[in-house]
MDAnalysis code that builds the backbone (N, CA, C; Angstrom):
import MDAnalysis as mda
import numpy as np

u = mda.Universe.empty(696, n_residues=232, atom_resindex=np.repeat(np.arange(232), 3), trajectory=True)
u.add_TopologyAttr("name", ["N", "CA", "C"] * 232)
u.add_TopologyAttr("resid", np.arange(1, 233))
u.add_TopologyAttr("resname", ["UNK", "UNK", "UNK", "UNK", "UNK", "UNK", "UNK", "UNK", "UNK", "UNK", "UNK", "UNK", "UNK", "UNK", "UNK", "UNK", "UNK", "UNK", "UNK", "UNK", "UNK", "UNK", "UNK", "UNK", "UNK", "UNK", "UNK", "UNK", "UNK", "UNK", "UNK", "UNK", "UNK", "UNK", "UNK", "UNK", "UNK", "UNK", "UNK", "UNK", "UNK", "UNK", "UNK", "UNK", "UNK", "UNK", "UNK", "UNK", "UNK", "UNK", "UNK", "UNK", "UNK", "UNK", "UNK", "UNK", "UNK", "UNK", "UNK", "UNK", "UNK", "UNK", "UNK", "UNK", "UNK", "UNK", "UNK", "UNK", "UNK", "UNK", "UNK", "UNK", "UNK", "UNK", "UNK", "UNK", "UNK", "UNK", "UNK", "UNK", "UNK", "UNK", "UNK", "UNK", "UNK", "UNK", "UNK", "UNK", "UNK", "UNK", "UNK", "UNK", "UNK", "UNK", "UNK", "UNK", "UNK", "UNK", "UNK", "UNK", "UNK", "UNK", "UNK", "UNK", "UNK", "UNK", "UNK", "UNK", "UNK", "UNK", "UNK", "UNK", "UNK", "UNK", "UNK", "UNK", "UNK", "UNK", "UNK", "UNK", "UNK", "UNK", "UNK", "UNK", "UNK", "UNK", "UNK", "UNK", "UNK", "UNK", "UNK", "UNK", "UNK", "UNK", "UNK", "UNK", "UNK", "UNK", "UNK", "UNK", "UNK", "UNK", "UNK", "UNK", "UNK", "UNK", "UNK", "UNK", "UNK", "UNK", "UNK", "UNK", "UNK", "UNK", "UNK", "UNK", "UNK", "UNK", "UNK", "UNK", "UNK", "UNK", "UNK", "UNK", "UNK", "UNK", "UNK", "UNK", "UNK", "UNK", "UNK", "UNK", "UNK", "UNK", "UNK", "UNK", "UNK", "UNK", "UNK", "UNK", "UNK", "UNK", "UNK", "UNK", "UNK", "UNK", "UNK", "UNK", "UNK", "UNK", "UNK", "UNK", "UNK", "UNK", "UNK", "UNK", "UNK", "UNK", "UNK", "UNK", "UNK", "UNK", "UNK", "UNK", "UNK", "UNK", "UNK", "UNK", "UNK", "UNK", "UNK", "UNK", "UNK", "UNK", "UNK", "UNK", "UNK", "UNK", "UNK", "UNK", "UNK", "UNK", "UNK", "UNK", "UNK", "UNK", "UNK", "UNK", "UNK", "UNK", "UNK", "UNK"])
u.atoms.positions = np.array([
    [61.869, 21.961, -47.395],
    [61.459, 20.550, -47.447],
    [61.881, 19.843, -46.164],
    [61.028, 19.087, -45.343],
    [61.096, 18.309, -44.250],
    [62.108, 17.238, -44.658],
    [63.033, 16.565, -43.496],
    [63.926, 15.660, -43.987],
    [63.110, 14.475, -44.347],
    [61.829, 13.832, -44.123],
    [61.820, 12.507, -44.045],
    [60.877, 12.811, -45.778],
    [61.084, 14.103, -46.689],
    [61.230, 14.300, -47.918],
    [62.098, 13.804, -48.778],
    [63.271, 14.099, -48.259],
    [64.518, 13.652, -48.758],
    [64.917, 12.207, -49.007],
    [64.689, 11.647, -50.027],
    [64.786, 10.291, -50.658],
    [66.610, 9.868, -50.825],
    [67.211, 9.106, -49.783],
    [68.597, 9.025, -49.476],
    [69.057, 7.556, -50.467],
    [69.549, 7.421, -51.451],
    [69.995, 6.231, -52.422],
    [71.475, 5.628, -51.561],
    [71.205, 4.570, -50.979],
    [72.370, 3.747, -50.227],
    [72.750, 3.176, -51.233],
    [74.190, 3.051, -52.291],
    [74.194, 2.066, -53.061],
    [76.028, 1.148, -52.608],
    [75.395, 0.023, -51.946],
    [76.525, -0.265, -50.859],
    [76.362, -1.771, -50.463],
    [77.403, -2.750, -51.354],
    [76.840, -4.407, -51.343],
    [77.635, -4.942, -50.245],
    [77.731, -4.027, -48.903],
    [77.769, -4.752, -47.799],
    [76.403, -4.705, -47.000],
    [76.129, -5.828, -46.789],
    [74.843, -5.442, -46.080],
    [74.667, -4.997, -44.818],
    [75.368, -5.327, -44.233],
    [75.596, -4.694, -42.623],
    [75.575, -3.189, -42.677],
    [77.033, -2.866, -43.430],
    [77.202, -1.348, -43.814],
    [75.626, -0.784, -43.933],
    [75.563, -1.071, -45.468],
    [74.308, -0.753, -45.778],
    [72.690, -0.603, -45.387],
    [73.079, -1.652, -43.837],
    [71.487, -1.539, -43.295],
    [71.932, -0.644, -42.070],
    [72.828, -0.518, -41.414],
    [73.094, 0.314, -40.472],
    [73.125, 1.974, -40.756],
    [73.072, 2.418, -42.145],
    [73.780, 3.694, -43.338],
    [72.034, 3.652, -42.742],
    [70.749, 2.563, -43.243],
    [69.464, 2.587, -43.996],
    [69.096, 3.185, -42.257],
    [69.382, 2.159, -40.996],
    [69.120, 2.446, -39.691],
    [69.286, 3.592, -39.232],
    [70.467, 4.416, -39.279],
    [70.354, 5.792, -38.895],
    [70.181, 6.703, -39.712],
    [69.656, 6.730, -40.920],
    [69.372, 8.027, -41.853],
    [67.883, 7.906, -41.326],
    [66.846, 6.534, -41.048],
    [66.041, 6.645, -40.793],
    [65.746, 7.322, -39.592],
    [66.778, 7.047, -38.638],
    [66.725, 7.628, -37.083],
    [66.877, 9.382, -36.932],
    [67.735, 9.280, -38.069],
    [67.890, 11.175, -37.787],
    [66.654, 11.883, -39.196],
    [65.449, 10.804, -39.094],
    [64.678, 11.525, -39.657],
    [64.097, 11.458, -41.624],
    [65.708, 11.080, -42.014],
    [65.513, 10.744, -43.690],
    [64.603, 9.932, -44.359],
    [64.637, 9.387, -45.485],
    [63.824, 8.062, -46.286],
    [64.888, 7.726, -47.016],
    [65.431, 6.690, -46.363],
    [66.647, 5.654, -46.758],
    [66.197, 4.904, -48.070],
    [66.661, 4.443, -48.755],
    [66.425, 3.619, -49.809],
    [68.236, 2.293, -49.685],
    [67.956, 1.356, -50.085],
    [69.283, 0.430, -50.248],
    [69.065, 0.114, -51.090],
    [69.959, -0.193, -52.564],
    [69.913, -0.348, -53.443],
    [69.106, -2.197, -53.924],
    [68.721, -2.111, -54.548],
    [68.461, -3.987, -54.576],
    [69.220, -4.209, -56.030],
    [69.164, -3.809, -56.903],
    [70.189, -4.054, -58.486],
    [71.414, -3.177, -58.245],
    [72.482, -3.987, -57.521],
    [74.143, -3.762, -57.717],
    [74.112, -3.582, -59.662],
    [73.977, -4.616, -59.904],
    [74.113, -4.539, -61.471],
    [73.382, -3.799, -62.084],
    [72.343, -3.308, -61.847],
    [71.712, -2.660, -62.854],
    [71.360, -0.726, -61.887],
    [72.492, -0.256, -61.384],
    [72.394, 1.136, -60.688],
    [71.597, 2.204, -61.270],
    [72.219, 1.827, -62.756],
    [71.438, 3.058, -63.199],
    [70.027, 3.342, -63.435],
    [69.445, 1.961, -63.293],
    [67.808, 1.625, -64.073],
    [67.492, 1.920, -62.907],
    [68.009, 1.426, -61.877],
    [67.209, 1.780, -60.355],
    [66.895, 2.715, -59.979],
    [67.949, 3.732, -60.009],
    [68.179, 5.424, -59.766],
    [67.213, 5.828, -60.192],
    [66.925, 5.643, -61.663],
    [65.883, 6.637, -62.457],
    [64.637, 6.509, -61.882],
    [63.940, 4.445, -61.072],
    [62.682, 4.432, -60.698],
    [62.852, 5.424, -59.452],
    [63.801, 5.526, -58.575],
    [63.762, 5.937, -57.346],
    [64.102, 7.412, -57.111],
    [64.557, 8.003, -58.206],
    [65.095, 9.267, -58.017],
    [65.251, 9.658, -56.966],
    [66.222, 9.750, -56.502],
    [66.781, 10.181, -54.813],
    [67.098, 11.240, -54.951],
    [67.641, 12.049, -53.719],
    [67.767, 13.503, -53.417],
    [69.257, 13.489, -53.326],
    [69.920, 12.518, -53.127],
    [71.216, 12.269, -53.010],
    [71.359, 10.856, -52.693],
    [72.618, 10.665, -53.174],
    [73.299, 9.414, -53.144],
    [74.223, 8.977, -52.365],
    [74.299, 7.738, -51.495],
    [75.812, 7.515, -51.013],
    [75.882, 6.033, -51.577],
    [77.471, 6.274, -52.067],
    [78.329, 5.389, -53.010],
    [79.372, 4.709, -52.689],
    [79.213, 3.336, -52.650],
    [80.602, 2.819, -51.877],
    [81.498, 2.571, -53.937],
    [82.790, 2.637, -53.497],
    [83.197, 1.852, -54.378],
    [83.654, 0.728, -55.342],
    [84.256, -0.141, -54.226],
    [84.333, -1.402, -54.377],
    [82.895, -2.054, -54.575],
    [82.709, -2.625, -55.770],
    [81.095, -2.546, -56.028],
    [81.450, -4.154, -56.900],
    [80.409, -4.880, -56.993],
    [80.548, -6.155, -58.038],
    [80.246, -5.531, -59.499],
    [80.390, -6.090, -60.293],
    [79.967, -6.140, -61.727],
    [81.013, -4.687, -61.849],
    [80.449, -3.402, -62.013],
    [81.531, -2.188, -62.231],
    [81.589, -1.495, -60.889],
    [82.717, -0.575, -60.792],
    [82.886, -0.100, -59.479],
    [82.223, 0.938, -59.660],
    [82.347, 2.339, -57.935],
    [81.550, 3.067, -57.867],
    [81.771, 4.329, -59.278],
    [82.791, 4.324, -59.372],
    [83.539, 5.739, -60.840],
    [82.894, 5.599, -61.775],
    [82.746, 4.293, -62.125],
    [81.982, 3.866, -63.606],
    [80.456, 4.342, -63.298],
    [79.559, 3.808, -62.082],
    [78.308, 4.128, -61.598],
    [78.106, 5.484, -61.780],
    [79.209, 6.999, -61.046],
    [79.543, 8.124, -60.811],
    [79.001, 8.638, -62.416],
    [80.059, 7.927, -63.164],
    [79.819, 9.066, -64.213],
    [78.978, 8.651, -64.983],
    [78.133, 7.470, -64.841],
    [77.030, 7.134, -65.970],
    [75.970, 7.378, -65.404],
    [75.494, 8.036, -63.258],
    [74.688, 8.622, -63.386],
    [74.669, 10.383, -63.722],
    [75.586, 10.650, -64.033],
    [75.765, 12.024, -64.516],
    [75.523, 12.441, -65.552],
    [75.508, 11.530, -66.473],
    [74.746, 11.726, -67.471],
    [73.227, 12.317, -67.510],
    [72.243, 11.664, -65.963],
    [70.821, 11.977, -66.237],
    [70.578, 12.684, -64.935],
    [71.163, 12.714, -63.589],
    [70.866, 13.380, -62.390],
    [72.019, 14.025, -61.992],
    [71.428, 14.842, -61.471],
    [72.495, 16.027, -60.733],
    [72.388, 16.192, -59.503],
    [71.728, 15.360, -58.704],
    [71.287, 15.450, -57.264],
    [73.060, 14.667, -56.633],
    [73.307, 15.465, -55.717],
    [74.466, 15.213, -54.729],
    [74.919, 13.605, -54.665],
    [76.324, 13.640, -54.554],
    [76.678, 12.369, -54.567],
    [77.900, 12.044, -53.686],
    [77.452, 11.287, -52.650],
    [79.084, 11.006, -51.254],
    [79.423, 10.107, -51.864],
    [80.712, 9.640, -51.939],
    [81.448, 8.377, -52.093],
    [81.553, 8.122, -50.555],
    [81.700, 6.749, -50.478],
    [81.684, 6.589, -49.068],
    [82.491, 5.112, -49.142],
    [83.892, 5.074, -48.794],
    [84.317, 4.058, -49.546],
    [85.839, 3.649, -48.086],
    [86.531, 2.572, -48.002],
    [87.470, 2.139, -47.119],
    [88.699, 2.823, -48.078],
    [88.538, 2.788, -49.046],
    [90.040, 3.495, -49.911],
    [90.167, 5.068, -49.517],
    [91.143, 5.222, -49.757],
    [91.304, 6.586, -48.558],
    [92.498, 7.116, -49.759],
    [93.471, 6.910, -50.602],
    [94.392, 7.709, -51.324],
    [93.624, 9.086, -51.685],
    [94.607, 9.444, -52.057],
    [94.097, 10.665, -52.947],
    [93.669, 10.503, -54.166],
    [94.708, 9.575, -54.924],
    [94.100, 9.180, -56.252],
    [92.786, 8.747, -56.393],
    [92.190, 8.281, -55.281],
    [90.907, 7.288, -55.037],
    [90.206, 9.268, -55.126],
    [90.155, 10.002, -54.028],
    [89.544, 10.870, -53.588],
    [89.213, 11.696, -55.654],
    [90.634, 11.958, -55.674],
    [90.295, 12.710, -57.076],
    [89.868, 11.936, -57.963],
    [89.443, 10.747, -57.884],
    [89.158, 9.987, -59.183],
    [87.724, 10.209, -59.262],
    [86.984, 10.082, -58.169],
    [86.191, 10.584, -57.372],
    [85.232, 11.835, -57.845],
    [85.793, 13.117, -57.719],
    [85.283, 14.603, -58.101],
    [85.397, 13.989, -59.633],
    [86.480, 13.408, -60.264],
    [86.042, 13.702, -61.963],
    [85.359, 12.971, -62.229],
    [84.491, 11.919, -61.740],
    [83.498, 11.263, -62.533],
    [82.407, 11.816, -61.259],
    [82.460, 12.599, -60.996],
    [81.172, 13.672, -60.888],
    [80.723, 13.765, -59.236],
    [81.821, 13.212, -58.421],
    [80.998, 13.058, -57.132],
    [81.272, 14.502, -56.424],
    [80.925, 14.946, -55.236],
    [80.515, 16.031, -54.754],
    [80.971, 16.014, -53.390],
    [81.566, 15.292, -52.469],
    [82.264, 14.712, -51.408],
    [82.654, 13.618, -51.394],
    [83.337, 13.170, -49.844],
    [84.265, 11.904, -50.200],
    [84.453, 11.590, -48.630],
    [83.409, 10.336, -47.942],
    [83.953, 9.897, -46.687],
    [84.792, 8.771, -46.899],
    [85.511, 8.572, -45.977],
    [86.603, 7.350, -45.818],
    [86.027, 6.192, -44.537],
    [85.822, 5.171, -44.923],
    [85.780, 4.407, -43.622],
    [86.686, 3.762, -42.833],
    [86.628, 3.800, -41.655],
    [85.538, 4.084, -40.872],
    [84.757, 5.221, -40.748],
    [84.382, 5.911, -40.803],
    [83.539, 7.247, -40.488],
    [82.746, 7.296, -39.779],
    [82.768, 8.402, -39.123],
    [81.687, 9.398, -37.672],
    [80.319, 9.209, -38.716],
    [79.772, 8.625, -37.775],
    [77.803, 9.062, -38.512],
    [77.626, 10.537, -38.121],
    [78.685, 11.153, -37.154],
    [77.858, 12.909, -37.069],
    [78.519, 13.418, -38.318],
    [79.831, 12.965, -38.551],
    [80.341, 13.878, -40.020],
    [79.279, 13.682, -40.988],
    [79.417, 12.358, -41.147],
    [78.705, 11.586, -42.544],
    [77.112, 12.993, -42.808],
    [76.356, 12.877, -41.538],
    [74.842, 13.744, -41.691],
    [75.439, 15.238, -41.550],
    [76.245, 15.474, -41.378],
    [76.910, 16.833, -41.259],
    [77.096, 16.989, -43.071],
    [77.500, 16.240, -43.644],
    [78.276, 16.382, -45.247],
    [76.502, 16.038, -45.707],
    [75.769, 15.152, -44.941],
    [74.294, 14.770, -45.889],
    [74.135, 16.475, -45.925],
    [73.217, 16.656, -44.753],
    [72.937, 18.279, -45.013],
    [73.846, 18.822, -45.402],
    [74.747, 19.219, -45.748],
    [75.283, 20.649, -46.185],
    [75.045, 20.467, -47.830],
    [74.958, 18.972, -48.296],
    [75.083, 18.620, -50.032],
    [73.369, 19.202, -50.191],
    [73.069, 18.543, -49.019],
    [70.863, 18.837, -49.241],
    [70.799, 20.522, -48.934],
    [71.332, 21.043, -48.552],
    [70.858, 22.792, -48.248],
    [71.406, 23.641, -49.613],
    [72.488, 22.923, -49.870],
    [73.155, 22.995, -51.307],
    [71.768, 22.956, -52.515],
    [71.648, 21.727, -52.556],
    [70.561, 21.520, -53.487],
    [69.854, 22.130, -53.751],
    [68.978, 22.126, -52.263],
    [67.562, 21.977, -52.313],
    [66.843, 22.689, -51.045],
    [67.866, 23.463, -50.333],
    [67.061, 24.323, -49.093],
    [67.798, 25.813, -49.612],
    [68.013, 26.484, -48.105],
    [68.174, 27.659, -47.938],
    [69.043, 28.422, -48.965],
    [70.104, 27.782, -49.255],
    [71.266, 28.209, -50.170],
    [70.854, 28.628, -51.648],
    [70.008, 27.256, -52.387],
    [69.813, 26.912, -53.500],
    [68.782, 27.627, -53.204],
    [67.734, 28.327, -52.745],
    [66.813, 29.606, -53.230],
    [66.862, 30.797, -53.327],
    [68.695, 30.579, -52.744],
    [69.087, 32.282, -53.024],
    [69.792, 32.422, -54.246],
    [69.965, 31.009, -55.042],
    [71.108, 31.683, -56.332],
    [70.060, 32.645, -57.342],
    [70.991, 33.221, -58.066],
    [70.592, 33.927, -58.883],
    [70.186, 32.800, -60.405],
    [69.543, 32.894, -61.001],
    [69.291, 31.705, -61.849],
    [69.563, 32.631, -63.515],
    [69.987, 31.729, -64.444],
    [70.045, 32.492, -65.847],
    [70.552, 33.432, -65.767],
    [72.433, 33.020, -65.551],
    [72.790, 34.135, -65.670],
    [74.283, 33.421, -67.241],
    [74.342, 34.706, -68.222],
    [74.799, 34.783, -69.670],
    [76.514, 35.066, -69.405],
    [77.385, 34.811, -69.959],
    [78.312, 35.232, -69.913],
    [78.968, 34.953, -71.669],
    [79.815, 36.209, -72.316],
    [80.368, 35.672, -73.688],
    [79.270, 34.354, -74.400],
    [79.270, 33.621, -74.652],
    [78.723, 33.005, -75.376],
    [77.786, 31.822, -75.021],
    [77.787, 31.958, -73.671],
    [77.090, 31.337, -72.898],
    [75.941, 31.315, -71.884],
    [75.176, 30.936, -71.823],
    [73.803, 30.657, -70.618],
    [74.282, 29.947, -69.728],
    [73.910, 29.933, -68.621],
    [73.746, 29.480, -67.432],
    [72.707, 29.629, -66.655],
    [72.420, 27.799, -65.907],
    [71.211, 27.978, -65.122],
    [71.421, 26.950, -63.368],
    [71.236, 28.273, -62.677],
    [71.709, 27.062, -61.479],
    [70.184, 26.382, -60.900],
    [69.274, 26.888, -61.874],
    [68.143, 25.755, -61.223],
    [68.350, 24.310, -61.743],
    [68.835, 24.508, -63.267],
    [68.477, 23.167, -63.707],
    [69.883, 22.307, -63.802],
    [70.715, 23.310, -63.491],
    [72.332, 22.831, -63.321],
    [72.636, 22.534, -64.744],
    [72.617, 23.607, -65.510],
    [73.135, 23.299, -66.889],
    [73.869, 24.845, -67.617],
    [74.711, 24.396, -68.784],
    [75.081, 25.236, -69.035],
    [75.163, 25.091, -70.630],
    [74.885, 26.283, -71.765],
    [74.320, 26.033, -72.910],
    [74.590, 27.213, -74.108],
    [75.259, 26.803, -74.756],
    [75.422, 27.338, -76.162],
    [74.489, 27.305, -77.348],
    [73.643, 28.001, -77.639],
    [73.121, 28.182, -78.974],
    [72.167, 26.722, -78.584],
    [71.989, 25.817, -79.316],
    [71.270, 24.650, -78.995],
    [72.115, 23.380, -78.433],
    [73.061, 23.781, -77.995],
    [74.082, 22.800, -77.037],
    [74.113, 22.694, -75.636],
    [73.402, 21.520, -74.827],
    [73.155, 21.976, -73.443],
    [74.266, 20.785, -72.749],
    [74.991, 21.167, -71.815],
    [75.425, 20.120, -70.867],
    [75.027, 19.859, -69.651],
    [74.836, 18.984, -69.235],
    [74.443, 19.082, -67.634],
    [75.838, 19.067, -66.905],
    [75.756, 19.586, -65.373],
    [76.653, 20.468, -64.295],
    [76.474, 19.456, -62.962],
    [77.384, 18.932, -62.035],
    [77.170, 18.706, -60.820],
    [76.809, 19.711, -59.881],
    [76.565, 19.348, -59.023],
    [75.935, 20.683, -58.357],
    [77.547, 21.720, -57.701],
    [78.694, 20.656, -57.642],
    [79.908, 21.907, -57.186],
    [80.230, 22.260, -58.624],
    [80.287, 21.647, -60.037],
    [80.581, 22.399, -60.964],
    [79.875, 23.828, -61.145],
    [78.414, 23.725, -61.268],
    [77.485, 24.654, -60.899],
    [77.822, 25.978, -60.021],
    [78.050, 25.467, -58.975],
    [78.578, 26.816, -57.640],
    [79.336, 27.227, -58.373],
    [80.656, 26.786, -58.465],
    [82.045, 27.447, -59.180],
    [82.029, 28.242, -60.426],
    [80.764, 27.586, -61.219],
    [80.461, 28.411, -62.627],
    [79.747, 29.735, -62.214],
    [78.760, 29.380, -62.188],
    [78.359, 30.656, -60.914],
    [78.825, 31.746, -60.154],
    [79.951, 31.792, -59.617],
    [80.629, 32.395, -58.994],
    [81.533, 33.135, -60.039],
    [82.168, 32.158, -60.883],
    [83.351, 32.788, -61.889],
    [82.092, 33.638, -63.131],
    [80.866, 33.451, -63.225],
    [80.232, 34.165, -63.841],
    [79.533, 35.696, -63.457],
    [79.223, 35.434, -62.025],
    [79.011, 36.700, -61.553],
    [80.178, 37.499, -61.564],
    [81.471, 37.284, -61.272],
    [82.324, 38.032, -61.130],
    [83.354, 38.378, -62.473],
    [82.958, 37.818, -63.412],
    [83.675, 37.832, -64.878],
    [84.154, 39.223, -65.298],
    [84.925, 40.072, -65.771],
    [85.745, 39.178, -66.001],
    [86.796, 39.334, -64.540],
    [86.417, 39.628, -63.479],
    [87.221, 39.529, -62.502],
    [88.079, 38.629, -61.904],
    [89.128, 38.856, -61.337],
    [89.644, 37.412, -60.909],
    [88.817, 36.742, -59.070],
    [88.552, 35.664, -59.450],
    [87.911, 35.198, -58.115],
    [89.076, 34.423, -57.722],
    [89.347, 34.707, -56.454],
    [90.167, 33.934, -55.678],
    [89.201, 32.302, -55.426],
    [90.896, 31.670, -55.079],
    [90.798, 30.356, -54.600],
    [89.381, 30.074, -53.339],
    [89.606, 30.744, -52.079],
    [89.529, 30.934, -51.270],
    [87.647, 31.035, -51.241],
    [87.506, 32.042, -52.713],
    [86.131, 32.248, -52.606],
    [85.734, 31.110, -53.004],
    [86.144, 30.546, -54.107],
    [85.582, 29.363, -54.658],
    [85.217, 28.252, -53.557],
    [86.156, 27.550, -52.983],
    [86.236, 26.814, -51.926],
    [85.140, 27.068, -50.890],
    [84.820, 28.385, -50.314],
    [83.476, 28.657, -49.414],
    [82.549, 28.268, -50.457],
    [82.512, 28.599, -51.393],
    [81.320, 28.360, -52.388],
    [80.718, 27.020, -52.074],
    [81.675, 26.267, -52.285],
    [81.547, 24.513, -52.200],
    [81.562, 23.903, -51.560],
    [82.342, 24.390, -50.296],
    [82.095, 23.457, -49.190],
    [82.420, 24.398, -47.749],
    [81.331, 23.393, -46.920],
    [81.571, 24.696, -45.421],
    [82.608, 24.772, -45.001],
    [82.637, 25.377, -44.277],
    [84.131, 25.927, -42.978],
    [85.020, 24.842, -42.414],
    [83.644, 23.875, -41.742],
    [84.167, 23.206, -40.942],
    [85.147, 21.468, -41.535],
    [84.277, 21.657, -43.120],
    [85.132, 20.667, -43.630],
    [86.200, 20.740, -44.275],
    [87.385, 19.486, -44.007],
    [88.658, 19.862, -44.532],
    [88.300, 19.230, -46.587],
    [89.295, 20.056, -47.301],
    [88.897, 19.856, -48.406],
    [90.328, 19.965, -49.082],
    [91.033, 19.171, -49.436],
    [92.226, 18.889, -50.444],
    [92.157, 20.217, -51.396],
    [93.490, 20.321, -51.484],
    [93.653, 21.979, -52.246],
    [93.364, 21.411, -53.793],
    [93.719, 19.997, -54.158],
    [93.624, 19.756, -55.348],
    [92.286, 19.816, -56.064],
    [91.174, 19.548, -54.697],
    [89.863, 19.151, -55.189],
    [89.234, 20.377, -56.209],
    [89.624, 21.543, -55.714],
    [89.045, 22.773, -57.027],
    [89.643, 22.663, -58.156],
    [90.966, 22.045, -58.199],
    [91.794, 21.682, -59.408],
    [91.293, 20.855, -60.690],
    [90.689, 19.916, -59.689],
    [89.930, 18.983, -60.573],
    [88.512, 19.482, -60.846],
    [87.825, 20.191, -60.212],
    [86.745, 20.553, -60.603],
    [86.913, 21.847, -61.626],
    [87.526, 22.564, -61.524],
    [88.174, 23.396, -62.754],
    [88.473, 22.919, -63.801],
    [88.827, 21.921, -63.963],
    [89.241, 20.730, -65.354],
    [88.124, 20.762, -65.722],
    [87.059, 19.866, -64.880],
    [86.128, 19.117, -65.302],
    [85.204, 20.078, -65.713],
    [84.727, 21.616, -65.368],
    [84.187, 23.078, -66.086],
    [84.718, 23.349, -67.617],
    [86.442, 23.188, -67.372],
    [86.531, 23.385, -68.992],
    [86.245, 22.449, -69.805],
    [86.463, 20.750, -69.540],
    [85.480, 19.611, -70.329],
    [84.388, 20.236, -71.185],
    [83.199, 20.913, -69.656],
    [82.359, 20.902, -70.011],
    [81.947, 21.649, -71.120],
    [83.034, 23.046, -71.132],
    [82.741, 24.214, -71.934],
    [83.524, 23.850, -73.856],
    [84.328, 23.006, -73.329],
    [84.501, 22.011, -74.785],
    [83.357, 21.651, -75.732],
    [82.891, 20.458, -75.009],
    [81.481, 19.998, -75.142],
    [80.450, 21.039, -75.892],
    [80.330, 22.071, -75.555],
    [79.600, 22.758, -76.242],
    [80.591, 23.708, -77.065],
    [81.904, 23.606, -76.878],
    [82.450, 24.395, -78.109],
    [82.194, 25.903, -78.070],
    [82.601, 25.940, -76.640],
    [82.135, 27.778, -76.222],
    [83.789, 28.588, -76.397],
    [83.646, 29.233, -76.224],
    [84.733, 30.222, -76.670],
    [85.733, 30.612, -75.055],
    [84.491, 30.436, -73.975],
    [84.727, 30.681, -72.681],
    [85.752, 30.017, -72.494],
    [87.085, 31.080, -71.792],
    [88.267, 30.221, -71.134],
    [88.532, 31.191, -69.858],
    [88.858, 29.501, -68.848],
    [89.310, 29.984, -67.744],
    [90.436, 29.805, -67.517],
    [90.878, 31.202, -66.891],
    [92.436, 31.011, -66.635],
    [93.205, 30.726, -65.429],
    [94.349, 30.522, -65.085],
    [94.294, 30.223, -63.787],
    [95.702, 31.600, -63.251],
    [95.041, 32.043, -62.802],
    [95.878, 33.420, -62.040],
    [96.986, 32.702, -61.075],
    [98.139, 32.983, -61.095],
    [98.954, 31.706, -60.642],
    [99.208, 32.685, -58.641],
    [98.923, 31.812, -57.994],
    [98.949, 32.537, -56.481],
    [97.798, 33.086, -56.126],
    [96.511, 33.031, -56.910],
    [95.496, 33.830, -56.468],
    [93.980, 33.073, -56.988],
    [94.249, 33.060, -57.984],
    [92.486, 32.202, -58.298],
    [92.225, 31.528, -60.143],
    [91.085, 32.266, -60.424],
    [90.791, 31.795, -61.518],
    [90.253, 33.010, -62.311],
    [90.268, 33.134, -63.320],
    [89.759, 34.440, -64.252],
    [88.531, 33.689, -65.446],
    [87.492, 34.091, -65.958],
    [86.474, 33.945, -66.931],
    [87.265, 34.571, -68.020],
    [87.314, 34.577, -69.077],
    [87.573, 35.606, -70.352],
    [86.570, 34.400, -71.518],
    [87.505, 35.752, -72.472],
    [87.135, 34.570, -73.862],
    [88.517, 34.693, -74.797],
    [88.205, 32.998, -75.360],
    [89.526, 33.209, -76.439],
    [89.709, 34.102, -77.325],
    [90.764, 33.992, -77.900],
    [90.959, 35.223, -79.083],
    [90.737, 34.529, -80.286],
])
């Protein structure tokens, strides 16, 4: 897919920010969108369905976390936070209500389109036509086209790094997958990525496998990675 395919959701109530975000996504080629309903994010999203999202936090009416996880409910397309709060607590609060990276401002516009593509090749180019799709493990289905994962008539939907990581710990089941692999899985080389961030996305996999009341447990190999099994 050509970039000026790629439908980019600015949702960001500074306007400056926000028209300068709209100015160079257009320049390096994208189809910018800026949000016009702060208050109403989610109704918007659905007319506009974007290819990915960037999310400030500090937002009027609810902030960006609340936005995060109530569009996760219906899309799975990539999501930057892109926000002046910089903690960690901010960063991990972040991955658990479903986001998928995390710029800090000020920020490089070469990082920022550096993290756009790698979330879009993820998706929706080179990467995402090589997964293997429908793949079963113990009591479970898995699908990395539709980013879901499903018990008997119980389906949840997956972010797209929950997805990779399931994926990975499924092909290799019941093997132990290192840290190390996981982490390439999700994010490139060149970006730095908090050791905690797989931590939390490991949580947020077993949530999911709750939710449907699967039997699937992951374990955590202490010095080395993560293991698939099933309970006893």
């Amino acid at each position: 897919m050509e970039k000026d395919k790629y439908k980019i959701m600015i949702i960001e109530d500074d306007v400056d920010i926000a028209g300068l975000l709209q100015t160079q996504l257009r320049k390096y080629g994208f189809c910018p969108y800026c949000s016009q309903e702060i208050e109403a994010v989610d109704e918007e999203c659905r007319r506009i369905e974007p290819h990915l999202i960037l999310l400030d936090i500090t937002l009027p009416f609810y902030d960006g976390f609340y936005w995060c996880h109530k569009l996760r409910k219906y899309t799975s397309c990539p999501i930057i936070f892109i926000s002046a709060r910089n903690a960690d607590s901010d960063q991990i609060l972040a991955m658990r209500n479903g986001g998928d990276d995390y710029v800090s401002k000020p920020f490089s516009m070469e990082v920022l389109l550096a993290k756009i593509d790698a979330q879009l090749r993820r998706a929706y180019g080179a990467y995402a036509s090589t997964n293997q799709d429908q793949l079963t493990y113990a009591d479970c289905q898995f699908s990395m086209n539709k980013l879901q994962i499903s018990r008997e008539n119980q389906i949840v939907e997956l972010s797209k790094n929950e997805a990779l990581v399931i994926r990975c710990l499924f092909e290799k089941a019941p093997d132990v997958v290192t840290r190390e692999e996981l982490l390439n899985q999700i994010w490139d080389e060149e970006c730095f990525v908090e050791e905690n961030t797989l931590n939390v996305t490991i949580s947020r996999i077993r949530k999911r496998m709750e939710q449907i009341e699967s039997k699937i447990d992951i374990k955590a190999v202490r010095g080395v990675g993560y293991r698939m099994g099933v309970k006893e």
